[in-house]
Backbone of each chain as ProteinMPNN parsed JSONL, in Angstrom:
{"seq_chain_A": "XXXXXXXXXXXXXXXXXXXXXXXXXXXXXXXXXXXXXXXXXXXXXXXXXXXXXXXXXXXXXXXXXXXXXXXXXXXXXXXXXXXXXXXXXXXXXXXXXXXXXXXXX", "coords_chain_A": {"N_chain_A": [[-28.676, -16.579, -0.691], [-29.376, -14.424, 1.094], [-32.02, -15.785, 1.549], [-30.961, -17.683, 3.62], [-31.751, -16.938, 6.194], [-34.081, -16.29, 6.288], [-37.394, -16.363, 7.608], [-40.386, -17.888, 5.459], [-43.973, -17.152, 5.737], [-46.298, -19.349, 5.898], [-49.288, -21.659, 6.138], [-49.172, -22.881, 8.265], [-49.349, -23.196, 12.285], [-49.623, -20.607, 13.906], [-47.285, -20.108, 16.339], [-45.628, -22.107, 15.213], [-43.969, -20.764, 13.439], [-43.353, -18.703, 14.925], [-41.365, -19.708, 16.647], [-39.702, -20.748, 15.207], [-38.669, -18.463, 13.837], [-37.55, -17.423, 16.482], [-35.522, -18.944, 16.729], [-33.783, -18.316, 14.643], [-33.285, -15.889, 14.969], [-31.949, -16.067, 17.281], [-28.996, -17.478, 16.326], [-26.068, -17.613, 14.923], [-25.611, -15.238, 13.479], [-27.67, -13.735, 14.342], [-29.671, -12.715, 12.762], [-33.084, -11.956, 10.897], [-35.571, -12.304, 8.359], [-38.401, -11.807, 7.646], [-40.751, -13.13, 6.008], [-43.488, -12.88, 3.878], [-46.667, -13.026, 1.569], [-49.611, -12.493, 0.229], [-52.552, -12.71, 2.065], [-51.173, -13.824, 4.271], [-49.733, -11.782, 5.096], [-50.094, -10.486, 7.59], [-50.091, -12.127, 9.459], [-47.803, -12.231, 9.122], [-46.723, -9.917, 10.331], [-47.564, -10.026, 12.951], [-46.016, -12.592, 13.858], [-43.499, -11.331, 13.914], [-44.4, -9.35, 15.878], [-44.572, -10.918, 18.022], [-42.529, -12.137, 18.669], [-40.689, -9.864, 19.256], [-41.893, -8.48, 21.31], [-42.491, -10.567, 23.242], [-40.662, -12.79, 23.423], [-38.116, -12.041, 22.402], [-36.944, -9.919, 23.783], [-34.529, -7.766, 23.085], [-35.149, -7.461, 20.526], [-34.944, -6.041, 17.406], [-36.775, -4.463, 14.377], [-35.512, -3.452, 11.99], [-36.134, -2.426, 9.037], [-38.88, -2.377, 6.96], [-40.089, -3.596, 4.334], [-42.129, -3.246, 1.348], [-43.81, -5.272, -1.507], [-44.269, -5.42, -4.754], [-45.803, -8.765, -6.109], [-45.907, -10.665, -9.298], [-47.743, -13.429, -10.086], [-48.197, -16.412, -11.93], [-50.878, -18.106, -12.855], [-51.598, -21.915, -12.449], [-52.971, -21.926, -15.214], [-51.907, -20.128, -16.59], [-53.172, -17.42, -16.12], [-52.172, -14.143, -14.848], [-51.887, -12.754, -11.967], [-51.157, -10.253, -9.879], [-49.938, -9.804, -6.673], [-49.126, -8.861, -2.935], [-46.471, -8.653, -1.461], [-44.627, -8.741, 1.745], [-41.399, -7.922, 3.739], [-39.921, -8.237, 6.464], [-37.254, -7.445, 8.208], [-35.185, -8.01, 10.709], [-33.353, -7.909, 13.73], [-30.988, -8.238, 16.384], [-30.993, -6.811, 19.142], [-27.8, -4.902, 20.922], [-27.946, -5.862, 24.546], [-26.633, -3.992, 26.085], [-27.106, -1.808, 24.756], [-29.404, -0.643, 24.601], [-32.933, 0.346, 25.246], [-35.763, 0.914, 23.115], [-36.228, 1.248, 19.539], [-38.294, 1.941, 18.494], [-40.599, 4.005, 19.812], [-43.13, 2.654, 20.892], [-45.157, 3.003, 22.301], [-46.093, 5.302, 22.742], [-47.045, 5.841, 20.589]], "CA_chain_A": [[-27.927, -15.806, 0.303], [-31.242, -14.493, 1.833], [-32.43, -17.183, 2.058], [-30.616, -18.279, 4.578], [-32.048, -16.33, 7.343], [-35.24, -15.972, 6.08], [-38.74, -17.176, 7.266], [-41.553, -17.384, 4.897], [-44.817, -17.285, 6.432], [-47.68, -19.877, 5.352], [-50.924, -21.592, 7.063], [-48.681, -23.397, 9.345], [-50.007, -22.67, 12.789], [-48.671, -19.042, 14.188], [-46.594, -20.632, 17.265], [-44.462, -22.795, 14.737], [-43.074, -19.586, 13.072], [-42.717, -17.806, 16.043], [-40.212, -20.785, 17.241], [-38.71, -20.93, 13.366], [-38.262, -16.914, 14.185], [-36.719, -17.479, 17.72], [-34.264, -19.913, 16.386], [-32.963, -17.989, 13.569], [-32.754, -14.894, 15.769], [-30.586, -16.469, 18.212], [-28.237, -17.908, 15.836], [-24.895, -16.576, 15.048], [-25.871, -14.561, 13.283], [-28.794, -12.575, 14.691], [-30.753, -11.864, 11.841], [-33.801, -12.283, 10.696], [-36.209, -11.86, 7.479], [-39.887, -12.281, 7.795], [-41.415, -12.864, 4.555], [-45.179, -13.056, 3.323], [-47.284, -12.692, 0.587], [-50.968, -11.954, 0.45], [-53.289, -12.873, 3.211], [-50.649, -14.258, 5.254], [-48.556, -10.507, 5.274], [-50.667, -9.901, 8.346], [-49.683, -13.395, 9.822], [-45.678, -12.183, 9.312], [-46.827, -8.733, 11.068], [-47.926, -10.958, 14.306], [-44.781, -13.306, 14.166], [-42.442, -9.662, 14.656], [-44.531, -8.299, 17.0], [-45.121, -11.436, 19.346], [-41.243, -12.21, 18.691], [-40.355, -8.92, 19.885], [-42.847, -8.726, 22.64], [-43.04, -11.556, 23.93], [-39.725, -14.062, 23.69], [-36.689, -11.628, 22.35], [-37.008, -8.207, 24.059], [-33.852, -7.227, 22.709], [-35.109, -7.911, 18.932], [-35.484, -4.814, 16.627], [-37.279, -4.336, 13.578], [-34.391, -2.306, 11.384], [-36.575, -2.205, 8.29], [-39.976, -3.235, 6.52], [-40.096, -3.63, 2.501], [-43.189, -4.214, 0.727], [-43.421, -4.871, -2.602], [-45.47, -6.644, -5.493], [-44.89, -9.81, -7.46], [-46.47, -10.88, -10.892], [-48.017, -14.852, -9.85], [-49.029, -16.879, -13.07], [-51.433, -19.133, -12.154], [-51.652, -23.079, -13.299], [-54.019, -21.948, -15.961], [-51.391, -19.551, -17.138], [-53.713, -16.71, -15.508], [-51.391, -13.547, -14.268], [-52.284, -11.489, -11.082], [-50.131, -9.503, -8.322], [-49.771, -10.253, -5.259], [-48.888, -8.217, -2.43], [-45.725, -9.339, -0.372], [-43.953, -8.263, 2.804], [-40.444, -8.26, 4.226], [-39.739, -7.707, 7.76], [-36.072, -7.251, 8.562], [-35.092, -7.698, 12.695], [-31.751, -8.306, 14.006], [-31.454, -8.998, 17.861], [-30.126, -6.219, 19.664], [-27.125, -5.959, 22.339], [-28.63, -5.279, 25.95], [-25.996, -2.43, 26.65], [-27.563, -0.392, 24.146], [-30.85, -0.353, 25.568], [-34.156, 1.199, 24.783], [-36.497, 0.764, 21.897], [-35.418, 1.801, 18.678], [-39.42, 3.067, 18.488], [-41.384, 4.548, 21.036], [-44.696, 2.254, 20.321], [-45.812, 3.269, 23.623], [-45.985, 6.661, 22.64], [-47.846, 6.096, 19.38]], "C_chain_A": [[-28.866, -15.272, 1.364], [-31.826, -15.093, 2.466], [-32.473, -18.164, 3.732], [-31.052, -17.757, 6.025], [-33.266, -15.333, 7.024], [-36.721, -16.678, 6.11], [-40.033, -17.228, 6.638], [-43.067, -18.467, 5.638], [-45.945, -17.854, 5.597], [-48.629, -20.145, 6.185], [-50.615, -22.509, 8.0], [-49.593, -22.546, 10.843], [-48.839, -21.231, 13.437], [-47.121, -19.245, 14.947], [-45.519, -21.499, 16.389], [-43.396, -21.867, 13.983], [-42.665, -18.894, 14.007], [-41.262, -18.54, 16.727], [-38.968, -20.78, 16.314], [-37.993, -19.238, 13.712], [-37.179, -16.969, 15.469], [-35.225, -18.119, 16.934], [-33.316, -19.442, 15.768], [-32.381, -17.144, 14.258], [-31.487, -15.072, 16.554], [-29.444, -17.365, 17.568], [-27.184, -16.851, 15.533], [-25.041, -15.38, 14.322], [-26.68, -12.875, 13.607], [-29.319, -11.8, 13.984], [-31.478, -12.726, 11.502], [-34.542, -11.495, 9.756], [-37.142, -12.713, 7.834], [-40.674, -12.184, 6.879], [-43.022, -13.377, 4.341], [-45.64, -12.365, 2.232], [-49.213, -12.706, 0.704], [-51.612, -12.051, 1.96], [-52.362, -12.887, 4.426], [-49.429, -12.732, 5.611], [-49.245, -10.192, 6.718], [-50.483, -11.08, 9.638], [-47.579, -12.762, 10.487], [-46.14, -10.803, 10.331], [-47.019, -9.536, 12.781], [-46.657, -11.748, 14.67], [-43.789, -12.141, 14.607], [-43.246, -9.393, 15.343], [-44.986, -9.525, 18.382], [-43.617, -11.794, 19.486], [-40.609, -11.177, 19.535], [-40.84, -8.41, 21.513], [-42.588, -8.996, 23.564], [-41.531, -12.859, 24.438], [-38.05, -12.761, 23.352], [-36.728, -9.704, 23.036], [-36.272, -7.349, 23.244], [-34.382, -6.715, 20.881], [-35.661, -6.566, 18.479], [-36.059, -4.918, 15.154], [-36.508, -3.058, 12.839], [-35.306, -2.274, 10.082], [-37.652, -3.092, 7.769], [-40.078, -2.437, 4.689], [-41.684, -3.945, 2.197], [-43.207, -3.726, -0.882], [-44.552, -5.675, -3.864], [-45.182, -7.755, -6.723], [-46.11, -10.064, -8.132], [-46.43, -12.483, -10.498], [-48.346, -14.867, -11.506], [-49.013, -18.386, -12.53], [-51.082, -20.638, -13.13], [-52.176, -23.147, -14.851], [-53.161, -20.562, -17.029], [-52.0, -18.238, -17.013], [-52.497, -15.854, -14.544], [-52.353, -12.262, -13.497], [-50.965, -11.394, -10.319], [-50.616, -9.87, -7.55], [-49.102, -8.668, -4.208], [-47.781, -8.852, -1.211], [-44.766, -8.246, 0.764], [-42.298, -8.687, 3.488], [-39.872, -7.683, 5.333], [-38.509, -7.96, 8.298], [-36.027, -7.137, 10.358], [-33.778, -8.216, 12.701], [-32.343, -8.269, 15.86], [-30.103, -7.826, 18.195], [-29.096, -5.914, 20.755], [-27.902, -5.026, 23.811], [-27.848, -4.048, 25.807], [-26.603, -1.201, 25.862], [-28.873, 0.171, 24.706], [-31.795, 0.14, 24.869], [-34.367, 0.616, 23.536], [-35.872, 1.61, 20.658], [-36.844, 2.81, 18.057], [-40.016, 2.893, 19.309], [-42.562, 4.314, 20.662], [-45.602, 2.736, 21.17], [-46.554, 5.038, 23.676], [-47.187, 6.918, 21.31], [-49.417, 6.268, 19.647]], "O_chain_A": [[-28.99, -15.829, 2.454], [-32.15, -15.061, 3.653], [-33.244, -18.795, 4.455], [-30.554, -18.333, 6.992], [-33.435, -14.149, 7.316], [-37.223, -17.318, 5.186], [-40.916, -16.607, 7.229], [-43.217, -19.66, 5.902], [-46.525, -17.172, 4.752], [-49.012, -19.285, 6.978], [-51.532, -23.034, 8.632], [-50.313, -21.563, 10.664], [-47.62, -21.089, 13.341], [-46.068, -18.798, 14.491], [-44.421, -21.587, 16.939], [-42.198, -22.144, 13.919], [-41.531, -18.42, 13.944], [-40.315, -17.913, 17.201], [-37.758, -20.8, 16.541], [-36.775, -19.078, 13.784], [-36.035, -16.538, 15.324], [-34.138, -17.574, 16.747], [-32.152, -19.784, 15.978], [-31.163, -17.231, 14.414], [-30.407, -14.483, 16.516], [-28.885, -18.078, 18.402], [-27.264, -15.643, 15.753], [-24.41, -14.419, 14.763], [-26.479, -11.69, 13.341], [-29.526, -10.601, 14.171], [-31.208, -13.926, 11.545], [-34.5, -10.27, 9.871], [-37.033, -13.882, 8.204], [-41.382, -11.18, 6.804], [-43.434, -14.419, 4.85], [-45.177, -11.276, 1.895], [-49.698, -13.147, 1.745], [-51.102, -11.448, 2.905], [-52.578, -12.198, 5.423], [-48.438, -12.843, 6.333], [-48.622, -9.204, 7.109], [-50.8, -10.728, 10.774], [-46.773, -12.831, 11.415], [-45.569, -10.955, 11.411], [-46.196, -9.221, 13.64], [-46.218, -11.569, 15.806], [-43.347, -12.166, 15.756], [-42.564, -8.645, 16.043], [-45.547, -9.192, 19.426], [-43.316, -11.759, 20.679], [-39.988, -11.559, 20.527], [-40.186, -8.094, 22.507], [-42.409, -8.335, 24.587], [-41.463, -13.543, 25.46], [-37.083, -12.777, 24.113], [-36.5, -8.624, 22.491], [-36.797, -6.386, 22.686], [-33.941, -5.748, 20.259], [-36.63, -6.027, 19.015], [-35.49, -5.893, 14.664], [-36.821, -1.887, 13.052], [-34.826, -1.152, 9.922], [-37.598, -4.308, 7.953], [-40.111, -1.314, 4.187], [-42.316, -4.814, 2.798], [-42.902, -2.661, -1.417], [-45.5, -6.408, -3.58], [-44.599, -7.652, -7.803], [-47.21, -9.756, -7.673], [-45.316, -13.006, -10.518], [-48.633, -13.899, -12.21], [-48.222, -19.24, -12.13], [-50.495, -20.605, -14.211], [-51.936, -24.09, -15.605], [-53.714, -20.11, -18.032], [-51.466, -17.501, -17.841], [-51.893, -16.473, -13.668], [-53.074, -11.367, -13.938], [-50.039, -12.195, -10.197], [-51.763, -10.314, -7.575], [-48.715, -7.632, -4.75], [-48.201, -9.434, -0.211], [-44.351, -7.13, 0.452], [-42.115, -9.885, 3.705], [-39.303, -6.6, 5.191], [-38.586, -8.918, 9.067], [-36.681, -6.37, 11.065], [-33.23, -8.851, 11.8], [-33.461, -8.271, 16.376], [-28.928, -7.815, 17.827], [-29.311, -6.611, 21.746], [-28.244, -3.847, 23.9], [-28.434, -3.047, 25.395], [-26.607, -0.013, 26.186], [-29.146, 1.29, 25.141], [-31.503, 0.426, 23.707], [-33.528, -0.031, 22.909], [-35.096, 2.546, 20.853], [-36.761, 3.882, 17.457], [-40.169, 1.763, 19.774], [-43.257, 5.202, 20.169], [-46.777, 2.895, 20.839], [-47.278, 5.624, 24.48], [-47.941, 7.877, 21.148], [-50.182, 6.485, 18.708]]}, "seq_chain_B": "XXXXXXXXXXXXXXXXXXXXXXXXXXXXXXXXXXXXXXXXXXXXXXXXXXXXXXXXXXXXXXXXXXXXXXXXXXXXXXXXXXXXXXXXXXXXXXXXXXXXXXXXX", "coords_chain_B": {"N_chain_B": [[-54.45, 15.147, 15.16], [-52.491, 13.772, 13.212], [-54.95, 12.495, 12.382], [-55.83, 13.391, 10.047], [-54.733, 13.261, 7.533], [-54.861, 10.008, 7.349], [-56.143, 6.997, 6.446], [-58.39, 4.526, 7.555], [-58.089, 1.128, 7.361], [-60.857, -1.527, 6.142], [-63.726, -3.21, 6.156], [-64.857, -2.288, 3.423], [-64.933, -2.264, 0.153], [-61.877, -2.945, -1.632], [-60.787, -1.609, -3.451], [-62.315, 1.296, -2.78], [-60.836, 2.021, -0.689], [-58.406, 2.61, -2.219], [-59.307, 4.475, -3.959], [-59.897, 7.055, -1.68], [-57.255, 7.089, -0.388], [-55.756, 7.908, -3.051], [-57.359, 10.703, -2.994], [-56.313, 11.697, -1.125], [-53.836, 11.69, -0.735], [-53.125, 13.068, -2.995], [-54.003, 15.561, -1.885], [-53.242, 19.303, -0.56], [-51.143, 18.789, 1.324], [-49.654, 16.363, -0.037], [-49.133, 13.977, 1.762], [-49.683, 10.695, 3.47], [-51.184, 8.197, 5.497], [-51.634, 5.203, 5.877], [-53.177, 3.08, 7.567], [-54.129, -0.003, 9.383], [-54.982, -3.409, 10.974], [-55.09, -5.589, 12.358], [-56.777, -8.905, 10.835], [-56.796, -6.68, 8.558], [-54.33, -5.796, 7.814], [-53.299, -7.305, 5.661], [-54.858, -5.801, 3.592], [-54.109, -3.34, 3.841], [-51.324, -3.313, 3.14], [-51.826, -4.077, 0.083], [-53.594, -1.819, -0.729], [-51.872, 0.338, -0.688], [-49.665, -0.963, -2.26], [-51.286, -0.989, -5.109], [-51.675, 2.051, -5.247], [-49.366, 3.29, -5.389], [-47.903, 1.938, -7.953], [-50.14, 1.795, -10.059], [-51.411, 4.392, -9.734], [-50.147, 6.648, -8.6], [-47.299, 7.205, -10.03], [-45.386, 8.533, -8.737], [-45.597, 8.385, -6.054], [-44.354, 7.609, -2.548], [-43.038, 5.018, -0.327], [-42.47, 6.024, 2.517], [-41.728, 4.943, 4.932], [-42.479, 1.979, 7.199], [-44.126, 1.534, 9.891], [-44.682, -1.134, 12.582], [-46.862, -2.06, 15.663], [-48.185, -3.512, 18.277], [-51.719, -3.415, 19.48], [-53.686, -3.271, 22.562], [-56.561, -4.485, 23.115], [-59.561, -4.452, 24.046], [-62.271, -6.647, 24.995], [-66.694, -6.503, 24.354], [-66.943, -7.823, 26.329], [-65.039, -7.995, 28.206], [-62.493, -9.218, 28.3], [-59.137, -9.155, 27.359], [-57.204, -8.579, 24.419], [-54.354, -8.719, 22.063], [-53.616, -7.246, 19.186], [-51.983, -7.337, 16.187], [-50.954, -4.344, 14.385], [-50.721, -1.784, 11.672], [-48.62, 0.57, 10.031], [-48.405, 2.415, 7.379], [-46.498, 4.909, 5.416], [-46.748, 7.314, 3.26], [-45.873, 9.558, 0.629], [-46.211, 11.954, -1.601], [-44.003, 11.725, -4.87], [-41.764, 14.693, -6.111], [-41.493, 14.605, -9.409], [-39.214, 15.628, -10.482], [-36.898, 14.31, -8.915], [-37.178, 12.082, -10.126], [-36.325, 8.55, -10.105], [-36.614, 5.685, -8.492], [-37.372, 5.17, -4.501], [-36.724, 2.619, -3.487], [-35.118, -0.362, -4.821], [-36.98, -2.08, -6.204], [-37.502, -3.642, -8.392], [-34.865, -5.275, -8.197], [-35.138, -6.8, -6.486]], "CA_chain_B": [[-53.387, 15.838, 14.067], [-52.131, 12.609, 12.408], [-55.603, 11.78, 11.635], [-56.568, 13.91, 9.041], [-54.396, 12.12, 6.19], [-55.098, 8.859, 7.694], [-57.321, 5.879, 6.271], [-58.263, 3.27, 8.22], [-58.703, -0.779, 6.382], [-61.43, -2.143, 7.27], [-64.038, -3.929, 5.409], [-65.265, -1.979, 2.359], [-64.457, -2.602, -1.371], [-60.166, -2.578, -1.913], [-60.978, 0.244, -3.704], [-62.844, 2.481, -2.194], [-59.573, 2.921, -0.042], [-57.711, 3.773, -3.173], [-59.868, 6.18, -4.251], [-59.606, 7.603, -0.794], [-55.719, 7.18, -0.845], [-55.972, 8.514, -3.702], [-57.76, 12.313, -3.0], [-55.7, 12.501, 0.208], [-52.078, 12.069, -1.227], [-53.602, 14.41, -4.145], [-54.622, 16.816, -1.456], [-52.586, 19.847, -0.63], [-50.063, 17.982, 2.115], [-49.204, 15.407, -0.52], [-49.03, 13.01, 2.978], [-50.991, 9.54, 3.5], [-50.869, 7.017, 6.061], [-52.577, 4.006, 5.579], [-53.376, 2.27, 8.874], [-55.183, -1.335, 9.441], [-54.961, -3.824, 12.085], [-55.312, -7.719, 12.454], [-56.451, -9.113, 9.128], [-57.05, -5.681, 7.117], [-52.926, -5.537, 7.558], [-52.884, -7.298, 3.837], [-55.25, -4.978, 2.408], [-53.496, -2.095, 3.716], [-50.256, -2.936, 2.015], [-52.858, -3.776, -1.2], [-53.879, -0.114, -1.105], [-49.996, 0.831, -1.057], [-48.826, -1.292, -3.621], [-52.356, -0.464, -6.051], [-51.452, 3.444, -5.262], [-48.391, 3.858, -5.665], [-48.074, 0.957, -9.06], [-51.143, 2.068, -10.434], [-52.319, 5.54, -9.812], [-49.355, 7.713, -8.47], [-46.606, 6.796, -10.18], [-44.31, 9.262, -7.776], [-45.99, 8.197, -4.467], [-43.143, 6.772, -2.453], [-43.597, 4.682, 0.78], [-41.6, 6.718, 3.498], [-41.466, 4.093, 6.402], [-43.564, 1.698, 7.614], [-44.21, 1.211, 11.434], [-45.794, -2.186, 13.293], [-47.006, -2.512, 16.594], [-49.227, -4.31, 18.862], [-52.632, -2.882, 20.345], [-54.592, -4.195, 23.422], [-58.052, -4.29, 22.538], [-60.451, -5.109, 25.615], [-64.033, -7.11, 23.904], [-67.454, -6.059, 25.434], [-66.827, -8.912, 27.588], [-63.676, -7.619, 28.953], [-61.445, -10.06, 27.726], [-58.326, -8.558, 26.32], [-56.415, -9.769, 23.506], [-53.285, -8.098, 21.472], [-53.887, -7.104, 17.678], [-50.855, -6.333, 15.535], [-51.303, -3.044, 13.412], [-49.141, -1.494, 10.85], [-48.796, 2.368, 9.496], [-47.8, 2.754, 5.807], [-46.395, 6.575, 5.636], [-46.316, 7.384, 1.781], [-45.636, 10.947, 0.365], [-45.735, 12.016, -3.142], [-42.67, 12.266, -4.743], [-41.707, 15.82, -7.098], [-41.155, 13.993, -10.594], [-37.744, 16.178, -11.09], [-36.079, 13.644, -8.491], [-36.854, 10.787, -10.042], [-35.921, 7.063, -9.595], [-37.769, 5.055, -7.35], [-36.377, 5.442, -3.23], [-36.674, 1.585, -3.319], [-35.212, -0.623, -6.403], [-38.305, -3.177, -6.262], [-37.648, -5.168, -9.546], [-34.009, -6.102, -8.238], [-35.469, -7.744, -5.06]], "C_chain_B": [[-53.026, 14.731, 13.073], [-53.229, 12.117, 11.66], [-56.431, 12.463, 10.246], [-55.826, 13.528, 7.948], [-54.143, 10.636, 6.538], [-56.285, 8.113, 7.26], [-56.993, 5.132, 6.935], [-58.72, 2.171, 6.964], [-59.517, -0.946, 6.722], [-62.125, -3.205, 6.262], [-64.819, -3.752, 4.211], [-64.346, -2.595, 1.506], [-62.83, -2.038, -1.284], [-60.148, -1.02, -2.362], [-61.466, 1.449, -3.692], [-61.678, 3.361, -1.548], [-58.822, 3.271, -0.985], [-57.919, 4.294, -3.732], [-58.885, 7.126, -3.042], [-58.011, 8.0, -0.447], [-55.51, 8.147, -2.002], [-56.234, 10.171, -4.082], [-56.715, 12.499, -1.825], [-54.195, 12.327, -0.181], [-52.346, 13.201, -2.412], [-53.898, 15.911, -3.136], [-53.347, 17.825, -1.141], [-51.159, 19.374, 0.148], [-49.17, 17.379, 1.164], [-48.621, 14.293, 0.769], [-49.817, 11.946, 2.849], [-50.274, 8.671, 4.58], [-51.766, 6.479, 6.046], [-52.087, 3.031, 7.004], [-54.491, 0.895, 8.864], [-54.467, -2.16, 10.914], [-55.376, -5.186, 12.084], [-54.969, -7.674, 11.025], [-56.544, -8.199, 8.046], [-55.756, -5.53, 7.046], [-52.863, -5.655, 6.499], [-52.818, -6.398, 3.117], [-54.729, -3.668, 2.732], [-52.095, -1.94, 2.8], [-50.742, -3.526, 0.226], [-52.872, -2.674, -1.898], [-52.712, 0.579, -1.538], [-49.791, 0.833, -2.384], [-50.075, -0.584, -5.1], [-51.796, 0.973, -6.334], [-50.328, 3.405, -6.114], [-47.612, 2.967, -7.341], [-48.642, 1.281, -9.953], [-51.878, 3.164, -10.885], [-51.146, 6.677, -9.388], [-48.024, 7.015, -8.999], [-45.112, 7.606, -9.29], [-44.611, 9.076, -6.456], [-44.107, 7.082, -4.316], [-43.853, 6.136, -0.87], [-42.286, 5.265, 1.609], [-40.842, 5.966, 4.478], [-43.232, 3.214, 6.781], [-43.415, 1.297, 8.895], [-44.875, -0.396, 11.801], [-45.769, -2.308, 14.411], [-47.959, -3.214, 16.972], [-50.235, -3.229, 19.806], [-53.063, -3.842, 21.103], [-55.942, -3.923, 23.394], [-58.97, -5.108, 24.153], [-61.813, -5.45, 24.694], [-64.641, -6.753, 25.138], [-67.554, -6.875, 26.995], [-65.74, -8.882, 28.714], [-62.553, -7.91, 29.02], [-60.449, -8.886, 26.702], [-57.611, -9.71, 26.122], [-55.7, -8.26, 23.415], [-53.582, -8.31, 19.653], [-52.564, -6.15, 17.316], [-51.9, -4.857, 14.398], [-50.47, -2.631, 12.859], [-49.461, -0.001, 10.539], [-48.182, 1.881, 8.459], [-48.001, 4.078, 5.865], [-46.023, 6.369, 4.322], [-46.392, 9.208, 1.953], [-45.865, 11.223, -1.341], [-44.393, 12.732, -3.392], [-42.762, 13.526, -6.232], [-40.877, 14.576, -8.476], [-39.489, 14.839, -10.855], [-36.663, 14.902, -10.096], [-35.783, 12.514, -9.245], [-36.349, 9.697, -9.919], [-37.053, 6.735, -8.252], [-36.696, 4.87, -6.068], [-36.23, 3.783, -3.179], [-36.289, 0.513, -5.061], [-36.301, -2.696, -5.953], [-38.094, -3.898, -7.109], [-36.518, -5.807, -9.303], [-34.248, -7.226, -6.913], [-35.751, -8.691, -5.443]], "O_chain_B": [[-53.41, 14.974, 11.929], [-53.056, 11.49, 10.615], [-57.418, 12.021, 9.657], [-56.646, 13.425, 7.036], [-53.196, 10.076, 5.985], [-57.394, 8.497, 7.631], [-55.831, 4.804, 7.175], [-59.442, 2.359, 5.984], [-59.567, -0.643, 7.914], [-61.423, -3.976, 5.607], [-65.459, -4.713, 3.785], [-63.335, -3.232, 1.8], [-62.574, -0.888, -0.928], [-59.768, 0.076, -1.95], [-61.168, 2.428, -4.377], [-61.448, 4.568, -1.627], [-58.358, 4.398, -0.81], [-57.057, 4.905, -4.364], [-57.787, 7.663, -3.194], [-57.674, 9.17, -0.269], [-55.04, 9.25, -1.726], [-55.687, 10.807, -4.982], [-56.307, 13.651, -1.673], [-53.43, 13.147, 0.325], [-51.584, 14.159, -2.535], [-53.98, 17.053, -3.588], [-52.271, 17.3, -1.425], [-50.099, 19.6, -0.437], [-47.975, 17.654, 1.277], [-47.513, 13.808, 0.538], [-50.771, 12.104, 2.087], [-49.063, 8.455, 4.59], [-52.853, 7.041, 6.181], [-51.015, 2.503, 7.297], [-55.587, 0.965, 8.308], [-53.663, -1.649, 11.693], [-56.395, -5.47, 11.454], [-54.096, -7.182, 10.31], [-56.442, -8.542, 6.868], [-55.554, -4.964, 5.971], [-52.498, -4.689, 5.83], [-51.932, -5.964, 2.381], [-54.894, -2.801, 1.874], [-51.765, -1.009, 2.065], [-49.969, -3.341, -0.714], [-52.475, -2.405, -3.031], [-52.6, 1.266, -2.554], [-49.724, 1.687, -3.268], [-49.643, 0.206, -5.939], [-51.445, 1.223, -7.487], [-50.347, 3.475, -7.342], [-46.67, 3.607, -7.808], [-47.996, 1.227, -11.0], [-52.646, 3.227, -11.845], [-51.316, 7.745, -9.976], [-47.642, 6.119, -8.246], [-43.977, 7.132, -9.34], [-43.872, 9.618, -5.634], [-43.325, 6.453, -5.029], [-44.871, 6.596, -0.352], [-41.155, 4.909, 1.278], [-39.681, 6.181, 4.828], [-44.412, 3.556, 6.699], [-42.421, 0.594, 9.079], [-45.737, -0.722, 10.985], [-44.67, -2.724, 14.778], [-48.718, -3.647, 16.105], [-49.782, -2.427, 20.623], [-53.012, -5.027, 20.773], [-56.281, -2.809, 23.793], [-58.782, -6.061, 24.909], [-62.293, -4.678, 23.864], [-64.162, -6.63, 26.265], [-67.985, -6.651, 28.126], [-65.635, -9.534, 29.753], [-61.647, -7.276, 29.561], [-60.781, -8.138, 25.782], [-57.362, -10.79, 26.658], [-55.952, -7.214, 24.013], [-53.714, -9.387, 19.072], [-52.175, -5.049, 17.706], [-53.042, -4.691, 13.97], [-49.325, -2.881, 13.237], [-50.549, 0.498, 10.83], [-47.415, 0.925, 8.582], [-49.066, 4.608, 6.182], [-45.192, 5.513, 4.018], [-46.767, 9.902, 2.898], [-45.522, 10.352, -2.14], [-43.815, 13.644, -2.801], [-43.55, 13.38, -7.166], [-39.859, 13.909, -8.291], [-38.712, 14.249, -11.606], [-35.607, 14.609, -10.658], [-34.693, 11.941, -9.258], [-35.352, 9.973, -9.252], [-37.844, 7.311, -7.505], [-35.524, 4.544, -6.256], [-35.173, 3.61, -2.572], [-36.94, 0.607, -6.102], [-36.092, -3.859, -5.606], [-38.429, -5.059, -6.872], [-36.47, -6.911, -9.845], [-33.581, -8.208, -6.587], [-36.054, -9.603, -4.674]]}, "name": "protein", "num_of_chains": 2, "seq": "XXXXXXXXXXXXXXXXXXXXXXXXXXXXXXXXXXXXXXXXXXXXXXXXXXXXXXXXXXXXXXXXXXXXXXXXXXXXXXXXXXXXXXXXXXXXXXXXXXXXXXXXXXXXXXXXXXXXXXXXXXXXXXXXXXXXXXXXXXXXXXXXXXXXXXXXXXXXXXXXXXXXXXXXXXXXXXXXXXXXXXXXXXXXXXXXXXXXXXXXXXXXXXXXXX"}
């Protein structure tokens, strides 16, 4: 269900998620989940903020999750991980304005 | 004002910052924000999940922020570096439950 309007972020290059991000955004929907797990959580932080930026002005960032999953490796070896979920929806012009004042921070 | 329960990521030992996390959500405030920027973004939500998993079992994460900085190099060249805030709090053990249900995600 999720799923369906959710991009998870690997070592693809940055610009092909940002497009995978556009796409979803502007679908009928107008939502979007931005998912990552270790290294690459800092990868999904860059895809929302060049998304927002840069190609959807309107696009908001309504909530960020993070949380930790339990990997077991090939070797049957169990560590955590550290993953991210970046919630945006695409907001309507008439409302206007930022929903945060980054400018300010 | 903000920066006196503020760690920055950077490139010491994981856990040095959750020590540091650590004495400053312990300190009288019970406040923490955990700030990083490019690639220490991971290890900032690292420090999070470690803390609050690990060592405070009532820390809660409040909100987390992301924007973009413009960074100028000595050369003058600017670029754009995402950055994130993690705002945690400790939580009073009489509320309990966790503000987030993490194992049904």
């Amino acid at each position: 269900m999720v799923d369906e309007n959710t991009i998870f972020i690997g070592k693809k290059p940055l610009m092909s998620y940002v497009l995978a991000a556009l796409r979803q955004i502007n679908a009928d929907e107008g939502t979007l989940v931005i998912k990552a797990r270790g290294k690459a959580i800092s990868r999904a932080v860059d895809v929302a903020e060049i998304l927002r930026h840069q190609y959807v002005k309107t696009a908001n960032v309504d909530d960020i999750e993070i949380s930790t999953e339990r990997l077991t490796s090939d070797e049957g070896r169990e560590s955590n991980v550290s993953s991210i979920e970046i919630f945006m929806s695409i907001g309507e012009a008439e409302k206007g304005g930022p929903t945060e004042s980054m400018d300010d921070a």
